[in-house]
N, C-alpha and C positions, 0 to 999 in steps of 0.2 A: 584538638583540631585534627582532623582526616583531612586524607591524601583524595583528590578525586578518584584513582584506583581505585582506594578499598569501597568507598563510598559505590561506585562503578558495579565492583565486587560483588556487594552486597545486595544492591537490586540486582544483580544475575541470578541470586539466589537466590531471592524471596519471588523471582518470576519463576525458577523451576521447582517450587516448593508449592504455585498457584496461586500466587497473587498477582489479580487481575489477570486469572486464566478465560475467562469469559472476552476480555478486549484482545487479548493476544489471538485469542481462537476468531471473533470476530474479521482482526486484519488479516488472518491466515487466507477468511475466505473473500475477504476483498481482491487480497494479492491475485487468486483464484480467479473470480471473475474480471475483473483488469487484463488476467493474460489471456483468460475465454474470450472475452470480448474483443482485444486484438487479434487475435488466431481466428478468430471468425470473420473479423473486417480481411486479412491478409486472405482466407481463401476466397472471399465474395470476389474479391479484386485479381485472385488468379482467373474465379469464373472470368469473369468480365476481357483478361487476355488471351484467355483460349478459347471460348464458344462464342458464337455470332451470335448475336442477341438481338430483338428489336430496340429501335431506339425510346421506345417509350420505358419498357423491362431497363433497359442498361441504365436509363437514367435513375431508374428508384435503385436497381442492384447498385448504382456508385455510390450515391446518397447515403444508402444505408452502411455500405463500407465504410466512409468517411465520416460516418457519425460513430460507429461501432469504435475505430480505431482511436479518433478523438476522444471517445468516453471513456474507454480501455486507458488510455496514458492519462487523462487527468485521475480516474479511477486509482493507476497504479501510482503518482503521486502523491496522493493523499494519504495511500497503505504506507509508502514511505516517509511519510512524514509522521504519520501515527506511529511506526514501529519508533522511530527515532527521538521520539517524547516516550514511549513508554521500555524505553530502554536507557534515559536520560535518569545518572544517579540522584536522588534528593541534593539539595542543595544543602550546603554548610550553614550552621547557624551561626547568627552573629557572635560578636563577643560578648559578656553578660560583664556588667560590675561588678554583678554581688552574685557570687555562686550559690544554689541551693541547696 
């Protein structure tokens, strides 16, 4: 029977050795556009505090801010939830009756 540490351990180290370096690289660049996507809503919305804008322009510039930053945090979410499964040790096997 292992410890959840070693078990922990151990998928640390079959992820720096590349296994499932293709999903890690993956949520790297979700992480990436998550925080692209909010940093682009956050300057549409400076635009929008500092230049006079027409109200027809201002209303699409919010819009899209407001979809950009929503999509950005469900976006980064989702990266967090994926790193946190794939950084989740294997689980313990049961007990066996009969050993092999």
């Amino acid at each position: 029977m292992s410890s959840w540490l070693e078990r922990w351990r151990h998928r640390q180290r079959d992820l720096a050795q590349g296994a499932d370096a293709d999903l890690v690289r993956d949520n790297r660049n979700r992480y990436r556009l998550a925080f692209g996507l909010m940093g682009f809503g956050f300057l549409l919305s400076l635009l929008d505090t500092k230049v006079k804008i027409p109200n027809t322009l201002r209303l699409i510039i919010v819009g899209m801010a407001t979809a950009s930053l929503v999509a950005g945090f469900l976006l980064a979410l989702w990266a967090r939830q994926m790193a946190a499964f794939l950084s989740k040790p294997q689980p313990e096997e049961p007990p066996r009756m009969i050993k092999p």
